[in-house]
N, C-alpha and C positions, 0 to 999 in steps of 0.2 A: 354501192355505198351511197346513203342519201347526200343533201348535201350539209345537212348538219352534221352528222359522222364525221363527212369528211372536212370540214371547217378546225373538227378538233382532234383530228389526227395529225392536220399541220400544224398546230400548235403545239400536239406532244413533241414534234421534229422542231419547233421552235425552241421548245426548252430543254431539248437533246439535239445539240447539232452531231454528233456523232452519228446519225440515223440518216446523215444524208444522203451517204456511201451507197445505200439500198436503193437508192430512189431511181426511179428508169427517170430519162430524160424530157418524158411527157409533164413526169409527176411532176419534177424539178420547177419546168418551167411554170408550173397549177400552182405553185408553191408561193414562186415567188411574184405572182399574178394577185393570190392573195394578202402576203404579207405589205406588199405596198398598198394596196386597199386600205390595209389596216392601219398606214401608219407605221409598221412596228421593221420594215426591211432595213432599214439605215442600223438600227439595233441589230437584226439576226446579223447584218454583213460585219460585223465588227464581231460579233460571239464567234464567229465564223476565223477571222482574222486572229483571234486569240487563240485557237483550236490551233491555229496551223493547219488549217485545210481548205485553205483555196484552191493548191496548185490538184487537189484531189478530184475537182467539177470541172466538167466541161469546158470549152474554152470559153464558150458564148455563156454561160453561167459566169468564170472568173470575174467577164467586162464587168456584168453585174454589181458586183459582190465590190469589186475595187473602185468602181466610179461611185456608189453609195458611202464609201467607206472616207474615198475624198472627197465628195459633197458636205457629208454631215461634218467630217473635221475643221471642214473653212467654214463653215456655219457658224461652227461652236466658236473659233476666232472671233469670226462677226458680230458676232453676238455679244461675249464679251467685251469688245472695245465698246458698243453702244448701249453695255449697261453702265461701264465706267462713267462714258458720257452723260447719261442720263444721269444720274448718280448727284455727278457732281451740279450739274445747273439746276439742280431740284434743291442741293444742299446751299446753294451761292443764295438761296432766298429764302435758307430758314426752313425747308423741309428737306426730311430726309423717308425716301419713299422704301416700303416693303417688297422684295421680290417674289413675286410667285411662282410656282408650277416648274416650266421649262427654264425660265430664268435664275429661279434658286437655285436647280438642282447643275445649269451651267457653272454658278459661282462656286458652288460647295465640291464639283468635280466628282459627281457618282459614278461611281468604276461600271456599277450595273447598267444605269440608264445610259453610257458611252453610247452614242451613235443617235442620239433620240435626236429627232429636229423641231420645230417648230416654226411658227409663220407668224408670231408677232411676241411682244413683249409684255408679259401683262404687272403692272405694279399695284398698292394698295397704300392709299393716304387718308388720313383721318376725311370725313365728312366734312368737316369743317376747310380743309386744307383744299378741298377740289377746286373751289373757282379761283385761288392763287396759282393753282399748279397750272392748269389750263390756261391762265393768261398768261404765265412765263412762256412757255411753250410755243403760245401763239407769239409773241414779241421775237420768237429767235424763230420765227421762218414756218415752225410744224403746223399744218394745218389739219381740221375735222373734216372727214370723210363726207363724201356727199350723200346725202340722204335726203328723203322727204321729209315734209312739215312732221307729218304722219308718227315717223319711225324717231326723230331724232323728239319729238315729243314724249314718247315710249322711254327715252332713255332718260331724262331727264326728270319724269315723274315716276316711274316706274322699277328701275331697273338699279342694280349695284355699283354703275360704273358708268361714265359716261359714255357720249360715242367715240368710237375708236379716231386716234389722231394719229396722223402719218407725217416724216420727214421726208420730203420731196426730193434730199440731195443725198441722204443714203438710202431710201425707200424703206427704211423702218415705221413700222406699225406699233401703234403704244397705246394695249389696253388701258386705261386709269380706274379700278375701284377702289368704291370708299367702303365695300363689304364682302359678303365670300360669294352672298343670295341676295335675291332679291326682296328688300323691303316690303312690296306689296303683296309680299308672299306669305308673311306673320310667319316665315321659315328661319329670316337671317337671323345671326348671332348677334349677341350685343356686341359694341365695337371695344366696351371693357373686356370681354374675355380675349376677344383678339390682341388688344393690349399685352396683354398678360401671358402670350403664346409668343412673342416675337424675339428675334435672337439676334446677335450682331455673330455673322460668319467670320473665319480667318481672317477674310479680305476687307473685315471690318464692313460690308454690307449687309441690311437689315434682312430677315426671311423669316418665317413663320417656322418653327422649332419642330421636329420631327413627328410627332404625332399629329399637329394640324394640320402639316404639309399632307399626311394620309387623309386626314378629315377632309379636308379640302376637297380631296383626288374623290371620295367618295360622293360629296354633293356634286361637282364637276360632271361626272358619268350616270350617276343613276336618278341625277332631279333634272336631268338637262331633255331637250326633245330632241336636238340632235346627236344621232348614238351615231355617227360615223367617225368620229376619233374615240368614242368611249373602251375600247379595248385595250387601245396603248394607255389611257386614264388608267384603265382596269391595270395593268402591268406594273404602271408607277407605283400606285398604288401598292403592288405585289411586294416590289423592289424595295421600296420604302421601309416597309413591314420585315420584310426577311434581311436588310439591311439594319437593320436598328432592335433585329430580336433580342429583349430581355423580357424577366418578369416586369423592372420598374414600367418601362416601354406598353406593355400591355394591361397592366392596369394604370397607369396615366390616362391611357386613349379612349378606355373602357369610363373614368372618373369623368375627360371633357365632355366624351360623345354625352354621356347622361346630362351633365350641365346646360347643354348647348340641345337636348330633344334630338338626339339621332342616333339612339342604340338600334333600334329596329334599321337605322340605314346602315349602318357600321355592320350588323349582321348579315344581313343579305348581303352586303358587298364581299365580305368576308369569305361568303359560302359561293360567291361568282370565281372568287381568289382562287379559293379553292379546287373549285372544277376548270379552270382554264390553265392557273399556271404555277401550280403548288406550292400556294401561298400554304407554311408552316405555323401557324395557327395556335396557340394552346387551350385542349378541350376545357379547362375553367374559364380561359376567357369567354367561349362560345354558353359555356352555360351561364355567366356571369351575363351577357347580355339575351340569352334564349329567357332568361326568368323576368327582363323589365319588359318585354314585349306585351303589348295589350292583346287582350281577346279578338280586337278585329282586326289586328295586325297579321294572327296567328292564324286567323279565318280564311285571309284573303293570300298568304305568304306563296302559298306553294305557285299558284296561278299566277303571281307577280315574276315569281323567280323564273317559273316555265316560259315566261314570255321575255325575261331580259336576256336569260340565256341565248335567245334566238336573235335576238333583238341586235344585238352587242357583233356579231357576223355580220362583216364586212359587205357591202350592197356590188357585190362581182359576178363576172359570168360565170370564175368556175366554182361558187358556191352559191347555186340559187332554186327558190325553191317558194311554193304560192305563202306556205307558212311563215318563212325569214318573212319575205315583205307585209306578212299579213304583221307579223311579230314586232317589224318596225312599226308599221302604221301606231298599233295600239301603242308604243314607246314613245312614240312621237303625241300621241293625244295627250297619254298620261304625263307627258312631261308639262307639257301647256297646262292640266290641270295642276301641277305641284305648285307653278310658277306664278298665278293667280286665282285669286275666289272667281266663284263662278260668274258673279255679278260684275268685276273688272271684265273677266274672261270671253264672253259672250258680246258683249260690243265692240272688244280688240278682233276678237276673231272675223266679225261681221264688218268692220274696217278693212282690214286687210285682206278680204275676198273681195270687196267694192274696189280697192285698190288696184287687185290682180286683175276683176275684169276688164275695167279701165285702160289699164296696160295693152291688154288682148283683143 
């Protein structure tokens, strides 16, 4: 079995834990070698948990399966008392910030996503609202990441969100954007449509309403250069989608993608959904955005797809192969090309190799 076969073979046993029972104790352990690759083990240990079959694996598998199972749940703890936090010293000054991604889907309690972790907090404030937010933050202790002249220059002129800020005394990390993309990308949305997508949750905190939170998941993994979390992207994505299946649902998603220019990216994400982890789909949605695709969309698709497919596989020893890394590389170029014109692109690039040798 190559190793791309076998990449999504563990992912059919991902989305059928019942297949575990089969597995010799080599596989087992290939299995879950991958899945933390992926990001995505703190999730299978909880499907696992829900099944009623832990006591079913190996003993040295069980540890597994129950130390991921109590990491990810005092996570999800953690996590909520420091959105509460956040929350509130953002709201004591007159802003009230949006949750994204891993933090939404904390507040909103998705039964699917159970077990998912994360490694920082990412929120979204008007443009306008950033250099208030940022100096409140700073006045109660959080400070910005160390960086070079270089890179936090990058962020500041370039980029969705500023540099990332850390609280020293819980070690929380706190994305801040003021978009989904980046600006210098002629990619991001206007901040009115974003407006216009955001919801107040049960708990009375703000999050972007169930189709964008997919929209989102889409730009996230397939505009991005680094594709080593884009799988569990890919998943949320999945869960979001099969969590919130209706007709309204899927022509909403199908209306913003078009408003906002990313029916060709909603399609191909759609058709990843598909072959990884049976995202349920309906064929008019698929032809409803197969017909806005342009000619060179349709030119270039299969060769895009062939490569995120590969792309998207976790960088491990027990799936690797000259193609995967060739398949990253190109996902890794092409992402840098999404992210800027070629004219930004080519002196950042040529920066940051002066920088690297430097370093070396």
């Amino acid at each position: 079995m190559n190793a791309f076969a076998k990449a999504r073979y563990f992912l059919i046993i991902f989305n059928d834990v019942t297949l575990l029972s089969s597995l010799s104790p080599k596989t087992l352990s290939e299995l879950f070698v991958f899945l933390r690759a992926a990001n995505l083990l703190s999730i299978f240990a909880h499907k696992i948990k829900r099944k009623n079959m832990v006591d079913r694996l190996p003993e040295s598998i069980q540890w597994h399966v129950t130390s991921n199972v109590n990491y990810s749940d005092r996570q999800r703890c953690q996590v909520g008392t420091e959105i509460d936090r956040i929350n509130l010293l953002l709201e004591e000054i007159g802003i009230t910030p949006v949750f994204l991604k891993g933090a939404a889907y904390n507040i909103e309690n998705a039964v699917s996503l159970e077990g998912r972790t994360m490694s920082d907090i990412d929120i979204l404030v008007s443009s306008s609202e950033i250099q208030k937010t940022e100096k409140r933050l700073l006045s109660l202790g959080w400070q910005i990441k160390s960086l070079a002249n270089y890179d936090e220059k990058y962020y500041r002129e370039f980029a969705h969100e500023i540099p990332p800020m850390f609280d020293p005394l819980s070690g929380t990390t706190l994305d801040i954007h003021h978009n989904l993309y980046l600006p210098v990308s002629g990619k991001a949305p206007d901040e009115s449509i974003l407006r216009q997508n955001i919801v107040a949750s049960s708990q009375q905190k703000l999050v972007l309403n169930k189709h964008m939170q997919a929209l989102h998941t889409c730009v996230h993994l397939y505009w991005n250069e680094d594709v080593s979390s884009s799988l569990r992207d890919l998943y949320d994505f999945t869960c979001l989608c099969n969590d919130n299946a209706s007709h309204h649902f899927w022509e909403v998603i199908v209306k913003t993608a078009k408003a906002m220019n990313l029916s060709s990216l909603l399609f191909d994400v759609i058709c990843l959904a598909e072959f990884y982890f049976l995202l349920r789909c309906p064929i008019e949605t698929k032809h409803q955005l197969q017909s806005q695709l342009s000619l060179f969309h349709r030119a270039r698709r299969g060769f895009t797809l062939f490569v995120m497919k590969r792309a998207l596989v976790p960088d491990t020893r027990v799936c690797d192969s000259k193609l995967l890394r060739l398949s990253r590389f190109l996902a890794y170029m092409r992402g840098h090309l999404m992210k800027m014109p070629v004219h930004v692109l080519v002196p950042h690039m040529l920066k940051k190799l002066s920088m690297t040798l430097r370093k070396s």
